[in-house]
N, C-alpha and C positions, 0 to 999 in steps of 0.2 A: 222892117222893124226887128230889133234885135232881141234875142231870146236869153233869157237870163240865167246861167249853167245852174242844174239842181246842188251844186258843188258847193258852190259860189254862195247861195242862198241858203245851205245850213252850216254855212261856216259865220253867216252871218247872223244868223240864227243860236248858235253858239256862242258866240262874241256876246248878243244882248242877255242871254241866262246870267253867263258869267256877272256881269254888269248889276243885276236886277239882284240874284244871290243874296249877298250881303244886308240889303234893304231887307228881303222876306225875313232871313235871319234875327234881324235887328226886330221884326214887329212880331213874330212867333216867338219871342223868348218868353218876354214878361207873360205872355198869354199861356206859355207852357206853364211856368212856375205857377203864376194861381191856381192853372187846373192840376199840378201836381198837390198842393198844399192844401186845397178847399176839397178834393176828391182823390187822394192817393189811390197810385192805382194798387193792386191786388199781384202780387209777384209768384210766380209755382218758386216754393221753398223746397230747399234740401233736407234730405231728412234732417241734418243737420240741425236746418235750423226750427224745425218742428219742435214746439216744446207742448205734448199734450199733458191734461192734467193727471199725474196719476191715480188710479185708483185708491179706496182704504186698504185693500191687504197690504200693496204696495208703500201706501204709509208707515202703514204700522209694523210693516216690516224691516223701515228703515232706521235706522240714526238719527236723531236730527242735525239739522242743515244747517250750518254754520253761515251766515251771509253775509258775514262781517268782510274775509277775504275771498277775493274774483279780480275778475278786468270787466272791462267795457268792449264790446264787442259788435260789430255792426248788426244791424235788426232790418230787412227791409221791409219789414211791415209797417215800422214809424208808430204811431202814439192812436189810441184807440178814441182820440177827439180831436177838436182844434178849434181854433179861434171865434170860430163863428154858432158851432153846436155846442158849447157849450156856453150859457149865459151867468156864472157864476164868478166867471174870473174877475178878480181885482185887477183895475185900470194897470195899473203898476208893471203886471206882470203879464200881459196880453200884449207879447212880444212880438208877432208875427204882423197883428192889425195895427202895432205904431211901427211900421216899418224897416224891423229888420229884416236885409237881404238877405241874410244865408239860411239856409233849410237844414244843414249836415246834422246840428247840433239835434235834430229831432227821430235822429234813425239809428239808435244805439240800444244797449239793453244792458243790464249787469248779470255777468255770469259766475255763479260762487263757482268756488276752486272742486269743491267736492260733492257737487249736486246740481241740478235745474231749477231755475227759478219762473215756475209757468208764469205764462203772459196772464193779466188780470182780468179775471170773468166774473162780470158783475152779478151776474145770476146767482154764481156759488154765491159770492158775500150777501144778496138776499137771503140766500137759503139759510145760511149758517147762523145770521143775526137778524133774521122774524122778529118783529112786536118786542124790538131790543131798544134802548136809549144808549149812544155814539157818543163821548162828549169828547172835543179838541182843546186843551186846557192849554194854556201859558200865554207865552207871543207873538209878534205877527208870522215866525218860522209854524206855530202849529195854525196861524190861521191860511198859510201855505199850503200845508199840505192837506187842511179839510178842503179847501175848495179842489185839490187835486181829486182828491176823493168821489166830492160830488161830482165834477166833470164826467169821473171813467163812471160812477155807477148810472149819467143821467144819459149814458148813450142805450140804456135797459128799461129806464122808470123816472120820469121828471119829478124832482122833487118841488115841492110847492113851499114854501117861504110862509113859515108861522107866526114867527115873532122877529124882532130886532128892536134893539134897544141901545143907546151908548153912543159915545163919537165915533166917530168912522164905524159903525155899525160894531161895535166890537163886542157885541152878545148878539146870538142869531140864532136862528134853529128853523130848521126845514123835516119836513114830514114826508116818507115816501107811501103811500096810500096803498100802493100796490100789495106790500108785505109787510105795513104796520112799522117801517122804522124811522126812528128821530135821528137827525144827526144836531150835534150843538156845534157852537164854540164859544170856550170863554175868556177874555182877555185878563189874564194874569200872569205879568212877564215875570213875577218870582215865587208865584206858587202859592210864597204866604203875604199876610196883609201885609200892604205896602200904601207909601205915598209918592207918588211918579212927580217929576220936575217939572214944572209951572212956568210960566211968563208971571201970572200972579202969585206963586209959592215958594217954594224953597227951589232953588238950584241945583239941588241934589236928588236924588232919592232918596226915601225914609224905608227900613224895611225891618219889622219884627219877626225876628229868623223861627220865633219860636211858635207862634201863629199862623193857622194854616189863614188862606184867602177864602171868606165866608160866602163871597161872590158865587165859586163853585163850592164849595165845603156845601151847604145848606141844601143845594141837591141831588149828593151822592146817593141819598135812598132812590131815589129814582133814575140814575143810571148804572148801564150794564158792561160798560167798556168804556175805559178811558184814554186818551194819549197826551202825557205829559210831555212838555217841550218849554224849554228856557235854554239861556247863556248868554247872548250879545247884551241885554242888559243888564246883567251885572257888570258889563263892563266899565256903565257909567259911573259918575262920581255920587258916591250913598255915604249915609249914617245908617250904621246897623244898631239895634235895640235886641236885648235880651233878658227879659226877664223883669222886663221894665226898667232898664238901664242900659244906660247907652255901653255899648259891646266896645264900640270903637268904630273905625271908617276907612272907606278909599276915595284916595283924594281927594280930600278936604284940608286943602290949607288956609289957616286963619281961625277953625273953629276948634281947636283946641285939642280935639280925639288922636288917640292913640290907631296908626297906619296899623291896619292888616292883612289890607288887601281883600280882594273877592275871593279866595278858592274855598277856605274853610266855609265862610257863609254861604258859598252857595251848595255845599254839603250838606249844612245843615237844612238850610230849606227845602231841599230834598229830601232829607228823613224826617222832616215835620211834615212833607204832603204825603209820602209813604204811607207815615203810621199814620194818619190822620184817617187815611183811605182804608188801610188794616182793620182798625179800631170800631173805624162807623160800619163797611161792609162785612166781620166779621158777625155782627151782632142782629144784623136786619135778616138773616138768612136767604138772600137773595146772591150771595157772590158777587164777582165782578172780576174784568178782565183788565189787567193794567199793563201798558207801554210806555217807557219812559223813554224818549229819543234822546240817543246822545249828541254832541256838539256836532254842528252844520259850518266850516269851515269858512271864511269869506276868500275873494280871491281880486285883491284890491292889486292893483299894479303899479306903484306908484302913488300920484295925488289923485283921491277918489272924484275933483271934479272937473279932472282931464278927458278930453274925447280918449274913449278905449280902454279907460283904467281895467277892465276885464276882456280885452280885447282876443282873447283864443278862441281857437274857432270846431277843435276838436279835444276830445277828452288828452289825458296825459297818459303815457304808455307805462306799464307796470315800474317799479324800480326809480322811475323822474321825480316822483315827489313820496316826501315819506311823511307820515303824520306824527308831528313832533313839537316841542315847547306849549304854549298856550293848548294848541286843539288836543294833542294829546292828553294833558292833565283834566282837560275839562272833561272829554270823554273817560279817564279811568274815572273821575267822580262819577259819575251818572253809574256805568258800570258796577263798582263798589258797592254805591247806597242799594244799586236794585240789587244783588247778590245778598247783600243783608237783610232784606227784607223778604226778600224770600224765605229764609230760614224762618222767618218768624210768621209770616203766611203760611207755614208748612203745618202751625197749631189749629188751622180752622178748613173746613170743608167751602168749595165754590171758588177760593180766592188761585187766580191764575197770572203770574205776572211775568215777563218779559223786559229787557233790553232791547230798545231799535236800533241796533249800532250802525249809526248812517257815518257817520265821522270820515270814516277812509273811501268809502262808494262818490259821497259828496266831494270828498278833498280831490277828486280823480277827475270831476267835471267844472275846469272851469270855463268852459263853453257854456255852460247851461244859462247863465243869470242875462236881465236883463237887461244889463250896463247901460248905456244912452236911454235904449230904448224904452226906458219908465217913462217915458215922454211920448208921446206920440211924433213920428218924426222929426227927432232934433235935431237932421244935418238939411234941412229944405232948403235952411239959407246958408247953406254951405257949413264950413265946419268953424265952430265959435271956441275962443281958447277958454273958455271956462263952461262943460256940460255937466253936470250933473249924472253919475254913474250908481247904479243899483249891481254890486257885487256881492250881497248878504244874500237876498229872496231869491227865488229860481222863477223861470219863464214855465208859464202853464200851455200848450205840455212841456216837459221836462220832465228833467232828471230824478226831481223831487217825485212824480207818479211809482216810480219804483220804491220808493219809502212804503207807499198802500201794499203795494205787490207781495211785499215780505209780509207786513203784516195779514195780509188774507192767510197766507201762506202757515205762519203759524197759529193762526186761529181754525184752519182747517184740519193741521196733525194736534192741535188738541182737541178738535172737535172728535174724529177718530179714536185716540187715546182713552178719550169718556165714557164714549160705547164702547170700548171693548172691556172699560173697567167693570161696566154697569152688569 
């Protein structure tokens, strides 16, 4: 009987790993990605990239922080939720459960030029706004970034769902029980009263520049902080109203009004929710904290219902893109009106107001949005010449969670500020 060399039998032994390799490979990918996605793991960081919160002396010893300019920077710590813990996300934008492949766009962070931007710790923002009212005023961009909101503070304290009201739910308001806060949102894409485009109505918009939206107006007394956000609809075609006469319009051919375009008007409906907001929380004695977000950039490529019209897969390197025409002017409006309004807030005690200038942080991510994927797997049946792309909203998590971060951030160096005034 012949005896079979030990040689001979781990070369053949070799030969079938080689062989099998590739198989294992192919069935442990997918299996890794979920468990990187659903359970990130925990990385030992650099100091580098340690970002702890600092202390009050530390605040109030600094400058404040400019967060308008930075870069985008890798983070391996990734997003402080995901798809599956947190149950607030809008269909739309629960990018990862309809099936997009790539994971990169979720492990970034904004780093200003001249300061830290700590990572966001829900705890602080309980502590700081206790037995407070949240409200998220404008468009679906501010019903965006509330649900961001809710996500990072619900991996601390589940908030519980009080009311809703409206199509697509677009009045809401949830309760956190733990430390007594509300957060709202309320759908007013111009601020002030308006009539939105119809299948049964006018084809346009209607909007009285000089009337604030009663919707939220009527319950300022009972909120404590608000975040304003409009722009993408004013882009559509409106009749603007002033004073009970028709101002004039954009884009309206046929109906007779004088072209002016949206910039002016949507200034003004800016300083009519401004002072509206001045007016009422100056006189209740209760204050209020105001953010106005400036314009959120889209990053359409081409025809918006082509597979990929947002097709980048990482943010853009400092210098590639610069913020300019449209995004620029809308953001120095936003800018302008809250710098005016400040001076005029500066006559009453409580009133706190801020710029969110996301304009240029936003312009830098156009890997973040949703593109196809508002759909729940739109390439199953291969890829169709006409998908439907979302390049306006941001994927939850995303890029957009850094919008809350800043805002904690300055709600913490004026919390500071107070006490040391006091």
């Amino acid at each position: 009987m012949g005896v079979t060399s030990p040689l001979k039998g781990q070369s053949h032994s070799r030969s079938l790993t080689r062989k099998l390799l590739p198989y294992v490979l192919y069935a442990l990918l997918p299996i890794a990605v979920f468990r990187f996605y659903f359970h990130p793991f925990t990385f030992p960081l650099s100091t580098s990239d340690q970002l702890p919160h600092p202390n009050q002396e530390e605040i109030a010893n600094e400058t404040p922080c400019n967060y308008t300019y930075g870069r985008w920077v890798h983070d391996k710590m990734g997003p402080l939720y995901n798809g599956t813990t947190c149950g607030t996300i809008k269909e739309g934008q629960n990018c990862i459960t309809h099936g997009r492949p790539d994971l990169g766009y979720l492990y970034w962070r904004w780093q200003p030029s001249q300061c830290n931007l700590p990572r966001f710790d829900p705890n602080t923002f309980f502590n700081l706004l206790s037995n407070k009212h949240i409200a998220f005023v404008g468009d679906s961009m501010a019903r965006n970034q509330l649900e961001s909101l809710l996500c990072m503070l619900a991996t601390a304290s589940y908030p519980n769902l009080v009311y809703k009201n409206g199509e697509d739910n677009k009045f809401r308001r949830w309760h956190f029980a733990s430390h007594n806060i509300t957060v709202s949102v309320y759908w007013s894409p111009f601020l002030v009263k308006g009539v939105e485009k119809s299948k049964t109505g006018p084809d346009h918009n209607e909007l009285y520049v000089d009337v604030v939206d009663e919707r939220w107006g009527s319950d300022l007394e009972h909120i404590d902080m608000v975040v304003l956000s409009i722009g993408h609809w004013f882009l559509h075609p409106a009749v603007y109203y002033e004073g009970g006469s028709v101002l004039g319009c954009h884009y309206c051919p046929g109906l007779n009004h004088t072209e002016i375009g949206f910039y002016d008007v949507m200034r003004k409906a800016i300083k009519t929710a401004l002072k509206a907001i001045i007016e009422r929380k100056s006189t209740d004695g209760n204050g209020i904290d105001v953010f106005l977000t400036s314009f959120s950039p889209s990053h359409f490529e081409g025809e918006w219902d082509k597979a990929g019209a947002c097709p980048k897969t990482k943010p853009y390197e400092e210098g590639e893109k610069m913020v300019e025409g449209m995004d620029a002017d809308m953001r120095s409006i936003a800018i302008e009106e809250m710098e005016a309004a400040k001076v005029n807030a500066k006559k009453f005690k409580g009133l706190r107001l801020e710029t969110l200038d996301v304009t240029k942080l936003s312009l830098m991510r156009p890997d973040g949005h949703p593109g196809p994927y508002m759909y729940p797997f739109p390439f199953a049946n291969g890829v169709q010449e006409h998908v439907q792309n979302d390049c306006v909203h941001w994927c939850l998590p995303g890029p957009i969670d850094t919008w809350n971060q800043i805002v904690l951030e300055v709600i913490r160096r004026w919390s500071v500020v107070s006490k040391r005034e006091e």
